[in-house]
TORLUM-592934 format. One line per field, with one value per residue (C-alpha): chain; residue number from 1; z, y, x; residue in one letter. Coordinates in pm, 1 decimal. Example, Ala and Ser with C-alpha at 12.3 -4.5 7.8 and 13.67 -1.06 7.14 Angstrom:
REM TORLUM-592934
unit: [A/A]
pos: [1/2]
w: [780.0/714.0]
v: [-450.0/-106.0]
u: [1230.0/1367.0]
code: [A/S]
//
This chain:
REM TORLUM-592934
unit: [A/A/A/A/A/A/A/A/A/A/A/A/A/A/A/A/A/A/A/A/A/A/A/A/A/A/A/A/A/A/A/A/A/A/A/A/A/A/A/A/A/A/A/A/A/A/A/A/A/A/A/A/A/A/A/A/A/A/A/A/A/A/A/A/A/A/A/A/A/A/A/A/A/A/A/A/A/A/A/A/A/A/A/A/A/A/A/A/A/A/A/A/A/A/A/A/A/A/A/A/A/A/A/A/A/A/A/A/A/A/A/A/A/A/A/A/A/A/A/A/A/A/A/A/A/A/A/A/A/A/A/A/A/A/A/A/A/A/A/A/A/A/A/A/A/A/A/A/A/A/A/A/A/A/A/A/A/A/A/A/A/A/A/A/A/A/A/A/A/A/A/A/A/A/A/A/A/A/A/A/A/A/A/A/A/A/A/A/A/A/A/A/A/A/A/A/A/A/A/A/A/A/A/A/A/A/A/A/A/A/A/A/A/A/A/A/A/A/A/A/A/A/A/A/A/A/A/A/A/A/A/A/A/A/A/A/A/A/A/A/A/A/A/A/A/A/A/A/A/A/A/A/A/A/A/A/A/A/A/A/A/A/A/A/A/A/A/A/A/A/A/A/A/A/A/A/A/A/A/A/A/A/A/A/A/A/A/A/A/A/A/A/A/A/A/A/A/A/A/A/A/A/A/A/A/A/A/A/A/A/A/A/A/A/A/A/A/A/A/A/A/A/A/A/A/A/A/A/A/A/A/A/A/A/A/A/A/A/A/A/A/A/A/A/A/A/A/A/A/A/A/A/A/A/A/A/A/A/A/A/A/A/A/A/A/A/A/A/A/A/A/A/A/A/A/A/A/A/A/A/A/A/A/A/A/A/A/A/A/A/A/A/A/A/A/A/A/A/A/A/A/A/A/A/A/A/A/A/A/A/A/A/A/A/A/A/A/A/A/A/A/A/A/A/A/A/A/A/A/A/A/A/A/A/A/A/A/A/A/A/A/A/A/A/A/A/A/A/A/A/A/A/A/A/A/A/A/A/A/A/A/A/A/A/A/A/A/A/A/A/A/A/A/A/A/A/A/A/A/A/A/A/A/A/A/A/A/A/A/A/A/A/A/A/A/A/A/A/A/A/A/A/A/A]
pos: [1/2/3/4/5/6/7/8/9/10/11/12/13/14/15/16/17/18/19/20/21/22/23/24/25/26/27/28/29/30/31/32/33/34/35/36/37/38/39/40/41/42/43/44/45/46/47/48/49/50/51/52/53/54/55/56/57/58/59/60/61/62/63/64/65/66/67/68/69/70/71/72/73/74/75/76/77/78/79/80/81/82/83/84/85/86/87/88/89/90/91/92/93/94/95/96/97/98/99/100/101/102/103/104/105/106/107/108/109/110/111/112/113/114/115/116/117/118/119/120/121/122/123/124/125/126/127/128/129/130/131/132/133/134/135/136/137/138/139/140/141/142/143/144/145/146/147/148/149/150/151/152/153/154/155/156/157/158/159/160/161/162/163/164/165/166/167/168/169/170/171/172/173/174/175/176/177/178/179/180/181/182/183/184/185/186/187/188/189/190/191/192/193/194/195/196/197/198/199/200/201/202/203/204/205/206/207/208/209/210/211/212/213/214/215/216/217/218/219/220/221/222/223/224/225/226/227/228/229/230/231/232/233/234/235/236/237/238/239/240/241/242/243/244/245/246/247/248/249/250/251/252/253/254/255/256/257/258/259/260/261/262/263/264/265/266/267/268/269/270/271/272/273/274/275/276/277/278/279/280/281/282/283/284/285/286/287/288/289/290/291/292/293/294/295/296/297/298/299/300/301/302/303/304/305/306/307/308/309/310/311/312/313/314/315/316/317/318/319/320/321/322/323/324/325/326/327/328/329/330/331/332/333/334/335/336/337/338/339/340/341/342/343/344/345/346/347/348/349/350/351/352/353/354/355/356/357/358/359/360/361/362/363/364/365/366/367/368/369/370/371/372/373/374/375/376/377/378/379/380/381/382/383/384/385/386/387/388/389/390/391/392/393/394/395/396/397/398/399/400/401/402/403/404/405/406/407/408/409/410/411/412/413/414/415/416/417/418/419/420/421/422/423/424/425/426/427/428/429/430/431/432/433/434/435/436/437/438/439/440/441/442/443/444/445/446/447/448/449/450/451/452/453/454/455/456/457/458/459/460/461/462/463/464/465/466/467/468/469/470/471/472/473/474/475/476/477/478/479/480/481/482/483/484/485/486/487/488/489/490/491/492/493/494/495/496/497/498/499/500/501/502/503/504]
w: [1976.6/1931.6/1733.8/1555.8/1392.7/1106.9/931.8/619.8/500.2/245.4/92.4/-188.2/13.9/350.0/418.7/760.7/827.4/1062.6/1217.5/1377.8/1490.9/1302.5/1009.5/771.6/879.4/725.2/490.8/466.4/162.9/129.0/-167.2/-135.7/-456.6/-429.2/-71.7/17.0/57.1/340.2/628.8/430.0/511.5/186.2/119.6/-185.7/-454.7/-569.2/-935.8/-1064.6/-874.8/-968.3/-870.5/-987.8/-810.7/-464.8/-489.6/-601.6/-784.3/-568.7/-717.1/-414.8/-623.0/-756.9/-1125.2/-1041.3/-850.3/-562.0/-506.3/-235.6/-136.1/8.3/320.4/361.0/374.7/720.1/884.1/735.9/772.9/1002.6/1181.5/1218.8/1192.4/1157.4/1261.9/1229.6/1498.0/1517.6/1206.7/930.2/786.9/640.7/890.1/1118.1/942.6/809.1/1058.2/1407.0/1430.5/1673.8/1735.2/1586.6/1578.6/1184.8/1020.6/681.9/447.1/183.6/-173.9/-269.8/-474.2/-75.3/26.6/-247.3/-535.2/-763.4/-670.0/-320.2/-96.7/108.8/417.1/291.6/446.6/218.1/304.0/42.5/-207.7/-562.9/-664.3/-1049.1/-1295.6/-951.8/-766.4/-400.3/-193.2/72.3/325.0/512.1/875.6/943.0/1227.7/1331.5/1533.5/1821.5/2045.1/2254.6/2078.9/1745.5/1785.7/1498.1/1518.3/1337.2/1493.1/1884.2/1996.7/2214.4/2041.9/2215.6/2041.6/1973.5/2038.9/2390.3/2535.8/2908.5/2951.6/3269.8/3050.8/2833.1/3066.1/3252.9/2960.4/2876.5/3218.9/3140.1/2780.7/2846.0/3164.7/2980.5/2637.5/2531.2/2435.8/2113.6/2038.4/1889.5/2023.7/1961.3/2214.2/2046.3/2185.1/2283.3/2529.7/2723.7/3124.8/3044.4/3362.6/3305.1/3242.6/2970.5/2749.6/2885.6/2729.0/2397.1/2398.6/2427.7/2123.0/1908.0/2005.2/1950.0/1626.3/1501.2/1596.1/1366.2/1069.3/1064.2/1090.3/795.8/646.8/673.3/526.2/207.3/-121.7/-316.6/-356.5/-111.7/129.5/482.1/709.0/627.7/794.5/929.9/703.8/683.2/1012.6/1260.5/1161.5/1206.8/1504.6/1633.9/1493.1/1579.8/1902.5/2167.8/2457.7/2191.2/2004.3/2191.2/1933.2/1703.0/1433.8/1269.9/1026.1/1021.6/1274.1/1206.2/1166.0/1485.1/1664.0/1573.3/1649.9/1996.3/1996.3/1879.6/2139.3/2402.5/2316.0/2232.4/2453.5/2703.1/2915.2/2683.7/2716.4/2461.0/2307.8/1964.1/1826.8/1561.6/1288.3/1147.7/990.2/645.9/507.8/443.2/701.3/515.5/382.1/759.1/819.1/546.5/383.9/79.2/-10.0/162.6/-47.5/-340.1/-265.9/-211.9/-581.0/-663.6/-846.0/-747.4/-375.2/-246.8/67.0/303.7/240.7/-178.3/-245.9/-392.2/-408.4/-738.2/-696.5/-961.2/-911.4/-1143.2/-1162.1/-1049.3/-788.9/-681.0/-770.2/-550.1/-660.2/-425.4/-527.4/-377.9/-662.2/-499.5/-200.3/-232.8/96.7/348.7/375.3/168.6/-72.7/124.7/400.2/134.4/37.1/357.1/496.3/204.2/186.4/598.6/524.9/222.8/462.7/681.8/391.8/233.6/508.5/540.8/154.8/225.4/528.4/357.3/-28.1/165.6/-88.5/-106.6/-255.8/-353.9/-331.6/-483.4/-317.1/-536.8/-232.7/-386.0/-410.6/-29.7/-34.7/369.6/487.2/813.0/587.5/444.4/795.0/971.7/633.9/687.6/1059.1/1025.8/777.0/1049.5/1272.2/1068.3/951.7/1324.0/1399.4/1076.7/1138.7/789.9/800.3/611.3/526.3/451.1/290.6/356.1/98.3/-177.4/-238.0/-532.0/-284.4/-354.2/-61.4/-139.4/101.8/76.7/239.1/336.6/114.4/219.5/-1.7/-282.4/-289.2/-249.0/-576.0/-727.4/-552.9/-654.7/-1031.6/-1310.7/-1591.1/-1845.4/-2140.6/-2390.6/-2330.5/-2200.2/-1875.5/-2018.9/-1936.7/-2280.2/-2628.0/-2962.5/-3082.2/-3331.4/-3521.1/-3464.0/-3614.5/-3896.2/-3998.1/-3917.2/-4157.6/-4436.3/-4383.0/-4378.0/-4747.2/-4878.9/-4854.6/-4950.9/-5252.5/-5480.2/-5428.5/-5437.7/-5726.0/-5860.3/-5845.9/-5491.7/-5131.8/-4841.3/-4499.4/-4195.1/-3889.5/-3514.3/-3533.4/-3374.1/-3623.4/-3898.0/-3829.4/-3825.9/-4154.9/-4258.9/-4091.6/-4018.5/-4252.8/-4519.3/-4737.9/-4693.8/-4820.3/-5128.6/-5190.5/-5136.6/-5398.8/-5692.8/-5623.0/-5660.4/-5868.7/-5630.8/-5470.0/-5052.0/-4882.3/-4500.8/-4320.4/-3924.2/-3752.6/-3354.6/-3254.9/-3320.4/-3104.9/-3118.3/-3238.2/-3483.0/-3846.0/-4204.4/-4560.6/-4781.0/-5153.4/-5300.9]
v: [-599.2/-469.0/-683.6/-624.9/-788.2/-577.5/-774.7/-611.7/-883.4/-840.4/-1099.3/-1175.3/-1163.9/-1099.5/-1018.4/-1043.7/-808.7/-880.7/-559.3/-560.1/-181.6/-74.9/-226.9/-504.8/-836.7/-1109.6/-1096.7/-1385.4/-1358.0/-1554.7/-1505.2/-1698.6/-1855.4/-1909.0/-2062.6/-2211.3/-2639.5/-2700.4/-2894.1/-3026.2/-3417.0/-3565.9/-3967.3/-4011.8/-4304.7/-4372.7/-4390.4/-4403.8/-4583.5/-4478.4/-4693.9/-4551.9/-4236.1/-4457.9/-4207.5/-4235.9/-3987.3/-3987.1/-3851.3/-3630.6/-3451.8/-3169.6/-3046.8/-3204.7/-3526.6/-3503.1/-3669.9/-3888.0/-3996.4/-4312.2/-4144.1/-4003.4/-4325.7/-4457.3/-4737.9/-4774.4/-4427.3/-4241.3/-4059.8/-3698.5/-3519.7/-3160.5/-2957.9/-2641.2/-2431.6/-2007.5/-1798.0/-2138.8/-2235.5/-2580.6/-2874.5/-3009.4/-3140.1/-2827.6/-2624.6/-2725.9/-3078.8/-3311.4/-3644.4/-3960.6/-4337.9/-4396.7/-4687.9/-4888.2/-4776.5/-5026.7/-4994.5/-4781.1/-5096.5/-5276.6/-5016.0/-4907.1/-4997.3/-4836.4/-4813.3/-4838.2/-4579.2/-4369.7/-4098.4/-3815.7/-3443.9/-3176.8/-3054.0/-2814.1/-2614.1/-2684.1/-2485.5/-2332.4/-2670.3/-2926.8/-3079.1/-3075.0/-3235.2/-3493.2/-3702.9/-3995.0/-3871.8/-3678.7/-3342.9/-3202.6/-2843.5/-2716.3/-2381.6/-2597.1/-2898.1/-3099.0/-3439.1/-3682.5/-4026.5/-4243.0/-4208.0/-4293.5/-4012.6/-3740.8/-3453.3/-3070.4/-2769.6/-2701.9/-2330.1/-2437.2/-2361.5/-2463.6/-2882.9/-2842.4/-2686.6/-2958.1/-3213.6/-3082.6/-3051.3/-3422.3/-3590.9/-3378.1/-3514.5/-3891.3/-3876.2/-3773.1/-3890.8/-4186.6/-4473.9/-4548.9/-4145.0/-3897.1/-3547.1/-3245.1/-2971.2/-2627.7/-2310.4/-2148.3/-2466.9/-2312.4/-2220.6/-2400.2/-2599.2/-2961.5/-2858.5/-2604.9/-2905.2/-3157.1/-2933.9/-2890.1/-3228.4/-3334.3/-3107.7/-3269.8/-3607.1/-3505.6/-3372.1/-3697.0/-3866.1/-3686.9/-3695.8/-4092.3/-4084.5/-3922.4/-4054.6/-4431.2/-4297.3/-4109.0/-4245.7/-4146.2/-3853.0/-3673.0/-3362.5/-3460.1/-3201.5/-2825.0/-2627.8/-2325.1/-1997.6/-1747.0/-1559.4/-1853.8/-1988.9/-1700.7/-1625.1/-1936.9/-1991.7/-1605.5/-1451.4/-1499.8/-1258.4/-1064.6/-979.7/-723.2/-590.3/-647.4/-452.2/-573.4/-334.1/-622.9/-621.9/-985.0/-1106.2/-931.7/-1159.3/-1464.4/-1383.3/-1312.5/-1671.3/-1830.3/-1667.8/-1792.7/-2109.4/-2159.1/-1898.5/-1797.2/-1699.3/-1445.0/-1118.3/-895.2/-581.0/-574.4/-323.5/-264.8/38.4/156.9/519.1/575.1/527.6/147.4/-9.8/-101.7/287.0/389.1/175.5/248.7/-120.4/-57.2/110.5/-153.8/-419.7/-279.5/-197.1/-596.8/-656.2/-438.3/-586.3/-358.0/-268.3/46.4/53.6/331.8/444.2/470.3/119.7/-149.5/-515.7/-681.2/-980.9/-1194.1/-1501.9/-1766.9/-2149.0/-2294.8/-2090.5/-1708.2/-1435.1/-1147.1/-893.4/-635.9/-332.8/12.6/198.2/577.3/509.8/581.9/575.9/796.7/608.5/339.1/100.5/-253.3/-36.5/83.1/-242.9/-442.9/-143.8/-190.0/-610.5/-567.4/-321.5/-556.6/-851.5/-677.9/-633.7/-936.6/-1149.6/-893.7/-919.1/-1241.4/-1323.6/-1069.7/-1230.1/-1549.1/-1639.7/-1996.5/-2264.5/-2242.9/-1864.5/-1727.8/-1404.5/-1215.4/-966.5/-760.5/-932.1/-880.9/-926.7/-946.8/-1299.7/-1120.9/-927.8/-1218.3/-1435.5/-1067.9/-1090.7/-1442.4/-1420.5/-1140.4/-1301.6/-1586.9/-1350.5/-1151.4/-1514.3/-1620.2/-1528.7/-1628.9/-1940.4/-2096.6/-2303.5/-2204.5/-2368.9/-2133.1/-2231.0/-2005.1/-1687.8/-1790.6/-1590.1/-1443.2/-1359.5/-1581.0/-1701.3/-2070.2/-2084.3/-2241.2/-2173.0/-2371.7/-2317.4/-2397.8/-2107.9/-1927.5/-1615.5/-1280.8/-1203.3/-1562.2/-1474.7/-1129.6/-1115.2/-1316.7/-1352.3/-1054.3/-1187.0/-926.1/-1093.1/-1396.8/-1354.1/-1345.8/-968.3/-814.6/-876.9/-840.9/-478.1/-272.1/-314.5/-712.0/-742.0/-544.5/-711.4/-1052.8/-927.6/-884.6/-1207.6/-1337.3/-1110.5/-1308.7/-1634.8/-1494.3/-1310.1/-1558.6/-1768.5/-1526.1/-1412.4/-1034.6/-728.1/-556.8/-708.2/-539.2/-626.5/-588.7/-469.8/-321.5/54.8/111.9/-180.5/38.7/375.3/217.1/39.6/412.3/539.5/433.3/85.9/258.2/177.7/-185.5/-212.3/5.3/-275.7/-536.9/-369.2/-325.7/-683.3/-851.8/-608.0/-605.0/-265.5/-330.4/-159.4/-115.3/-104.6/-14.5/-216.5/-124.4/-464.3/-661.7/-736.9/-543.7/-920.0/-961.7/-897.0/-1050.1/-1110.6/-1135.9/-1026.8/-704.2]
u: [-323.3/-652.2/-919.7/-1263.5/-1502.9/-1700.9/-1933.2/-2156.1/-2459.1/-2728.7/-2923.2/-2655.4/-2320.6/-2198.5/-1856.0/-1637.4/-1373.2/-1108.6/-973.6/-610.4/-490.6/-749.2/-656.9/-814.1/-573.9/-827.1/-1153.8/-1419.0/-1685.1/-1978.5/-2183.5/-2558.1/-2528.6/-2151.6/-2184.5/-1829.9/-1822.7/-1599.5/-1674.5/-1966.4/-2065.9/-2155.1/-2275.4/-2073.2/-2026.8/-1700.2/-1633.8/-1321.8/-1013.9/-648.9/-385.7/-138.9/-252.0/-351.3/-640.2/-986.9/-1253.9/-1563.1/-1952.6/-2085.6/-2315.1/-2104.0/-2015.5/-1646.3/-1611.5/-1454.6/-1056.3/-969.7/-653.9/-568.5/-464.4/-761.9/-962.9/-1147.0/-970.3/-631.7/-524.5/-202.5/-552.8/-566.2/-222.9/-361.3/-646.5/-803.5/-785.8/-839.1/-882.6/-871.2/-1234.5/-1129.0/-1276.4/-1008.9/-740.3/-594.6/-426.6/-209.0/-92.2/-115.7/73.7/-52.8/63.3/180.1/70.1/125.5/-138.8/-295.5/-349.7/-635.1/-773.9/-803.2/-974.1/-1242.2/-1428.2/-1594.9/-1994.1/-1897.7/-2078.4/-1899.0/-1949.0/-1690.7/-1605.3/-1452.8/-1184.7/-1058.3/-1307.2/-1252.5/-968.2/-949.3/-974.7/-958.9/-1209.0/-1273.4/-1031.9/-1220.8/-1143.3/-1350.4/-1191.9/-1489.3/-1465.6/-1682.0/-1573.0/-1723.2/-1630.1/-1328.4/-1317.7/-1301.8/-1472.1/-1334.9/-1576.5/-1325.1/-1047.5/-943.0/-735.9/-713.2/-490.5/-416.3/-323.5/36.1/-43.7/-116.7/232.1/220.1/272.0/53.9/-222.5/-195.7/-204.7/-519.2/-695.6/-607.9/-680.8/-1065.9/-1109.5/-991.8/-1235.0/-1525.2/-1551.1/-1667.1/-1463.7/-1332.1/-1401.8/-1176.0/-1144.4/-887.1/-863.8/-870.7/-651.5/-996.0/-1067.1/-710.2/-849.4/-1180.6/-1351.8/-1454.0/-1855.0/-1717.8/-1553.3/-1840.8/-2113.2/-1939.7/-1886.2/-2257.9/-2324.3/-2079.0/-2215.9/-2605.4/-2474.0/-2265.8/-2582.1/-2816.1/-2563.6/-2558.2/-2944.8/-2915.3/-2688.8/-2903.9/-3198.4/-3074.7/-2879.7/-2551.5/-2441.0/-2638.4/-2546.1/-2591.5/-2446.9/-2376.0/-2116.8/-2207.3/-2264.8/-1924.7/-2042.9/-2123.1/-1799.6/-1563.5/-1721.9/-1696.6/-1288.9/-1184.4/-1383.9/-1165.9/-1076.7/-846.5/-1162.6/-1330.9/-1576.3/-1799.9/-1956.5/-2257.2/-2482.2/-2814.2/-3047.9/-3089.5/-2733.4/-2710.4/-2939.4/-2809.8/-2471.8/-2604.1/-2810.8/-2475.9/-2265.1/-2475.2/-2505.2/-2140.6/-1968.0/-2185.8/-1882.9/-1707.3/-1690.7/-1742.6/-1894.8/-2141.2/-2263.9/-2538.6/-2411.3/-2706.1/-2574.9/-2671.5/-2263.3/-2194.5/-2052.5/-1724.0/-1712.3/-1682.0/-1430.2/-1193.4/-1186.5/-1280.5/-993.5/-797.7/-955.2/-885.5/-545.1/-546.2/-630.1/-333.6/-60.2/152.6/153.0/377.5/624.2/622.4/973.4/883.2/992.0/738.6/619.1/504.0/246.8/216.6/-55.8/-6.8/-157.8/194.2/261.0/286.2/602.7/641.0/945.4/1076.5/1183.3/1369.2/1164.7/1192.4/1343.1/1728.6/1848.4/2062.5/2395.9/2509.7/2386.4/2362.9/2146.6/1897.4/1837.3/1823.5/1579.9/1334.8/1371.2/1264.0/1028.8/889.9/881.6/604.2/383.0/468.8/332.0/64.1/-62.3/-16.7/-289.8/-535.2/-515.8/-519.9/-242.1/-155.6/69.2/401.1/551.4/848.9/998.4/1250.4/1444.6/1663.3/2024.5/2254.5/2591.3/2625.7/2552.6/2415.7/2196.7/2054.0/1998.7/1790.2/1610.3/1485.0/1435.1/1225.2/993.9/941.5/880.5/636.2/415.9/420.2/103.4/-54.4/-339.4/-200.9/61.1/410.7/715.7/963.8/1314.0/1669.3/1726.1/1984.8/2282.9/2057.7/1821.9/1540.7/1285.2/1136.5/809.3/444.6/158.1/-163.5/-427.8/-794.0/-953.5/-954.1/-748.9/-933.1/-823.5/-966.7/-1241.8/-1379.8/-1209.8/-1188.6/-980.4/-996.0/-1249.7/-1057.7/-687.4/-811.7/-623.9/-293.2/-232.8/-163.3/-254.3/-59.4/36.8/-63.7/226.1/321.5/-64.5/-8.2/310.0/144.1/-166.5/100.0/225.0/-147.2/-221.9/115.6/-6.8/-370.4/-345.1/-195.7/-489.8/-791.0/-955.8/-1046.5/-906.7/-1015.0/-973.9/-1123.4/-960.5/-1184.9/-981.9/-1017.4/-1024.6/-622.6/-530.0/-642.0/-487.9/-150.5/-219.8/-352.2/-69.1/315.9/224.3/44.2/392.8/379.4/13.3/111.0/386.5/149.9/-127.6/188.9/305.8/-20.4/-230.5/-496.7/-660.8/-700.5/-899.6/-956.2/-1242.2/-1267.1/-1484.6/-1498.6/-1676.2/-1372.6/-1110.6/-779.7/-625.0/-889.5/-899.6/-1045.4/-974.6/-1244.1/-1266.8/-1404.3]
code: [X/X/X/X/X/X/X/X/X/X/X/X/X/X/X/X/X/X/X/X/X/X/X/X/X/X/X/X/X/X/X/X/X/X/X/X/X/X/X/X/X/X/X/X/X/X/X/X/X/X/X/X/X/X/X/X/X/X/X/X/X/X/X/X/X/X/X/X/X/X/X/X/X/X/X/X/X/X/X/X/X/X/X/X/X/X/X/X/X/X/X/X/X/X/X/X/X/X/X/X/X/X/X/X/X/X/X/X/X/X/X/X/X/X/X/X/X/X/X/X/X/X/X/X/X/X/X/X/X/X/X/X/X/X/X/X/X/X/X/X/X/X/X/X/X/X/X/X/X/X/X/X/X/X/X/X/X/X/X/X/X/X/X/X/X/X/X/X/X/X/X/X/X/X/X/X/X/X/X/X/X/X/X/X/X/X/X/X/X/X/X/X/X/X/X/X/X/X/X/X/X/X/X/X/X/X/X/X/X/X/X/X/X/X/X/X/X/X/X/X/X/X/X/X/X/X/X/X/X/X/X/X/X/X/X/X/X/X/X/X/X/X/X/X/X/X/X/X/X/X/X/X/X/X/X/X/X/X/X/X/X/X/X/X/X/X/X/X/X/X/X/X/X/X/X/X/X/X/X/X/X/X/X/X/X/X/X/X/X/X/X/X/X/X/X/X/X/X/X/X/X/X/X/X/X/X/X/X/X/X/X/X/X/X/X/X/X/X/X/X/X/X/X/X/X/X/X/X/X/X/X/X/X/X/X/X/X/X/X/X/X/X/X/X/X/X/X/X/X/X/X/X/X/X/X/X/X/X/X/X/X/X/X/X/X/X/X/X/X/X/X/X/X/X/X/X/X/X/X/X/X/X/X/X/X/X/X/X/X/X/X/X/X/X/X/X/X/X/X/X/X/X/X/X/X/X/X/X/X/X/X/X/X/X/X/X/X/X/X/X/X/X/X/X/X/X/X/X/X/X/X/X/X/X/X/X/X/X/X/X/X/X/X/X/X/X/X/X/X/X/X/X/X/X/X/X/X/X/X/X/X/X/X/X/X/X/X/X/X/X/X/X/X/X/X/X/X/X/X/X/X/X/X/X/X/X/X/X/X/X/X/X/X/X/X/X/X/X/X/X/X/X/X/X]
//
């Protein structure tokens, strides 16, 4: 499969483009004054304890404190079940696992207390009305390896299939690291000599070293270690030998990549290019249309069927649908070809909206058991190659899909939009005619009580030409039951929801 890299910067955002067959797989955005938290090191104070919870609230200097849970806490923890490892931005501890020796964890209360200061990673951003998620099992990710100080283990990535691989890889680690030291071997370190991992290695160590400098000589909360900006990291996570290209339209960008490349993977071989035609780089590519078809809530199949994605706090919907497709021979083949053909861009729309959470997927109903099993197979077929983790439950006989997904980002959708200020994100407001029945109701309970002979009621522009119009007969019976003259005035600065009673 072929793979680019097409990254467009300017001085308030830079975006990464993934490129699989010549078409947008993954998207990365960093905004300057939006600049994404994970894999920050932060000195932190805790202040709240929960019990209850066996989590604590932690002050690392953000609008929200941070939560920690007790399995996240240094010494009386399982260690590191999970890391990151390819196309995931989230420090280690989000992506492949590794096996780890479980333990008996300890209240939170044994653990911390409140003023206590405390060395924390984050490893989730702050999600809608949440906090960042942090742990004290800090990992720090090089090129071929993730070096965790707290924890004594040597871990190697599940995606590395061959046991001999594995097992060199090991015999290198445990020979050269230094005791009591954590380390993770990453799918990039797969065919790497001993001087490859040994030189990553002393990076990771210089770097530990400078972060507990820091962290000795500053007070709570306090940042002490960034993670590296959107590019540096994807570059670092994604450019492997599948990658063979990379478009950059900044002269600058462009030479930092190549400074990071050769201090990081000075062995790789790979092509880069610097666009510099006068059409933005994302215009030449096609991805803006591909982006926006990603903020779509309605996303069309091939063969005329559709998808619906609906995004809610709790969890996501998706509904398939045969819409125009009708099919050539019978009705269970039209709808296992569109629920196969929705599976592709379901785990597509997916990877690109960098969708999360729990997700609901509505296929439409199959009698045929078979149908139903070549349904499901092919979904974990088509999410195989995706870097975030999925769980994904059997289809019911009403042909419902129970999956989740690992989340260690907002959604592109979370990410460029926001909720619509004129229905408040709830997708539709009150019609013209519920609000003119419901302004009756309101002139009812009014009229009795106000005084004089004329009311005016102050209304949004459509509001009014249906009172003018198709209602005009229930304000007439309103003015000969009450013996009061209303009159309505259009006022386009109010919303379509919002109207007035005041006298004269």
């Amino acid at each position: 499969m072929a793979k680019e890299l097409v990254i467009n910067t300017t001085s308030q955002e830079t975006r990464v483009a993934l490129l699989e067959n010549g078409h947008i797989a993954e998207l990365y955005i960093e905004r300057s004054r939006e600049r994404g938290i994970v894999g920050n090191i932060y000195k932190g104070r805790v202040i709240r304890v929960l019990p209850g919870m066996q989590a604590a609230f932690v002050d690392i200097g953000l609008e929200k404190a941070a939560f920690l849970y007790v399995a996240d806490v240094f010494d009386e923890v399982e260690a590191v079940e999970k890391f990151i490892d390819g196309g995931s931005h989230g420090p280690p501890g989000a992506g492949e696992e590794a096996e780890v020796e479980a333990r008996v964890l300890p209240p939170i209360e044994d653990l911390l207390k409140e003023g206590q200061e405390i060395l924390v990673q984050v490893a989730k951003e702050p999600l809608g009305t949440k906090g960042a998620r942090i742990t004290s099992h800090i990992s720090l990710p090089g090129r071929n390896l993730v070096y965790m100080p707290t924890v004594d283990h040597v871990g190697i990535s599940r995606r590395i299939e061959s046991e001999e691989e594995k097992d060199r890889l090991r015999a290198i680690v445990e020979g050269i690291r230094p005791a009591g030291s954590g380390f993770i071997v990453r799918t990039a370190a797969e065919g790497k000599s001993e001087e490859d991992l040994r030189l990553d290695m002393e990076f990771l160590l210089n770097l530990w070293q400078d972060v507990t400098r820091r962290k000795e000589g500053r007070g709570a909360p306090s940042l002490i270690h960034s993670e590296l900006d959107v590019i540096c990291k994807v570059v670092r996570d994604i450019l492997t030998e599948d990658v063979r290209r990379i478009v950059v339209d900044s002269r600058d960008e462009y030479a930092k990549i190549e400074r990071f490349i050769g201090t990081f993977m000075p062995k790789l071989k790979y092509s880069m290019e610097l666009y510099e035609d006068d059409e933005p780089i994302f215009d030449a590519f096609g991805l803006e249309v591909e982006i926006a078809r990603a903020l779509g809530r309605k996303v069309w199949l091939k063969s005329g069927g559709y998808i619906i994605i609906e995004q809610t706090e709790a969890l996501t919907a998706i509904d398939v649908n045969t819409g125009r497709f009708v099919g050539k021979h019978n009705l269970e083949d039209t709808i296992l070809k569109t629920n196969l053909e929705a599976v592709r861009e379901i785990a597509f729309q997916l990877r690109l909206r960098n969708i999360g959470g729990l997700i609901i997927i509505d296929f439409i109903d199959m009698e045929k058991e078979p149908h139903r099993e070549k349904v499901h197979q092919a979904l974990l077929e088509a999410l195989k190659n995706d870097k975030s983790k999925s769980n994904i439950l059997k289809i019911s006989e009403l042909g419902l899909v129970e999956m989740t997904r690992q989340r260690v980002r907002e959604s592109i959708g979370r990410t460029l939009c926001e909720s619509c200020p004129y229905c408040e994100g709830k997708g539709y407001v009150k019609s013209r005619a519920t609000l003119a029945y419901e302004i009756f109701r309101e002139l009812r309970r009014e009229m009795k009580e106000l005084t004089g002979d004329k009311i005016t009621l102050v209304v949004h522009p459509d509001v009014a030409a249906i009172l003018y119009d198709e209602e005009r007969q229930g304000i007439e019976e309103l003015e000969r039951r009450f013996h009061k003259e209303i009159t309505i005035n259009a006022r386009p600065v109010f919303h379509q929801e919002q109207y007035e009673i005041v006298l004269g």
